[in-house]
C-alpha positions in Angstrom: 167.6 161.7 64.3 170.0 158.7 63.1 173.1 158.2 65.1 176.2 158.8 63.3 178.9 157.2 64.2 182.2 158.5 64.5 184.9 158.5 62.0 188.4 159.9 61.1 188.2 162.1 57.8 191.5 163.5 56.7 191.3 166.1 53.8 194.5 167.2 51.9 193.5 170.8 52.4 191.9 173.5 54.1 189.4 174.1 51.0 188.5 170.9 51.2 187.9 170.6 54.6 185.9 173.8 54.6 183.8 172.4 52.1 183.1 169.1 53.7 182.3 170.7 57.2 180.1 172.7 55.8 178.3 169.3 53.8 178.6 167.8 57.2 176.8 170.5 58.8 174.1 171.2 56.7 173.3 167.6 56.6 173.1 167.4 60.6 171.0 170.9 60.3 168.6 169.6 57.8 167.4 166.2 59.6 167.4 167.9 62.8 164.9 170.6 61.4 162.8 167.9 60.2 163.3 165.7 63.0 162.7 168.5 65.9 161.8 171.7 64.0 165.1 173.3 64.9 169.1 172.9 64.8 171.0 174.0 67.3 175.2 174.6 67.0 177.7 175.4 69.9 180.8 176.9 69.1 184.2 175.8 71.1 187.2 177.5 70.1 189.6 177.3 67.3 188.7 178.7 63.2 185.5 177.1 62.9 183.3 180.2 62.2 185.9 180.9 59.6 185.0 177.5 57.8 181.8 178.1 58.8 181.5 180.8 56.5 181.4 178.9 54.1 177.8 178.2 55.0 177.0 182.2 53.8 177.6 181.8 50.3 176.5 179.7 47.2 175.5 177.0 47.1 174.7 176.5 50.6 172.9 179.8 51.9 170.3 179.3 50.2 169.9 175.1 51.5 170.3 176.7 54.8 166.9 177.5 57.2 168.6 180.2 59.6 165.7 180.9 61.2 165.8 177.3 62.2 169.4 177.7 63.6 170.6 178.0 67.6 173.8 179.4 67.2 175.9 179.3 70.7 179.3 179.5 71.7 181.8 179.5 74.8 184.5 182.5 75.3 187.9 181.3 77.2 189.1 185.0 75.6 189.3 187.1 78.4 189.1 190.4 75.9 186.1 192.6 74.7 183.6 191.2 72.5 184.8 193.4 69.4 188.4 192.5 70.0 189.3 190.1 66.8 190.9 188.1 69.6 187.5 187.3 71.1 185.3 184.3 69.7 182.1 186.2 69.7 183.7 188.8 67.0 184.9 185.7 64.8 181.8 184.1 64.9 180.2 187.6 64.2 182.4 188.2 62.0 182.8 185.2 59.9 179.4 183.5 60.0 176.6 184.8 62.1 176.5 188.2 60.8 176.1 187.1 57.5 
């Protein structure tokens, strides 16, 4: 897979950087998949299911090879898993389940 090297983006608004995190992500998702066979994602903290969501739905579900995805992430919520506190139910939630 081809290095990428790092770089500040600033977008003027949340659409916008929704929409280029998901580009972003789909291009990582797609050379890894041909480059390994699969992609695999780890989840942090903060609203990133929520943006990506955006991954669900036209144009870019159907680009997407999910069965090719790894999707993991770490919990610093101490709160059950169905709480809309906890990071497993926003990633559920917002992106995984769909």
């Amino acid at each position: 897979m081809e290095k990428i090297k790092p770089e500040l983006r600033i977008f003027e608004s949340s659409e916008e950087l929704s929409s280029n995190l998901a580009d972003y992500v789909l291009q990582v998702a797609e050379s890894a998949v041909k480059e390994r066979g699969s992609f695999s994602l780890v989840l942090s903290g903060g609203d990133i299911p929520i943006r990506l969501g955006k991954l669900s739905k036209a144009p870019y579900v159907r680009l997407v090879e999910w069965s090719k995805w790894h999707v993991f992430w770490a919990e610093e919520n101490v709160v059950p898993k169905r709480h809309p506190d906890s990071y497993y139910w926003q990633a559920m939630q917002w992106f995984i389940s769909k």
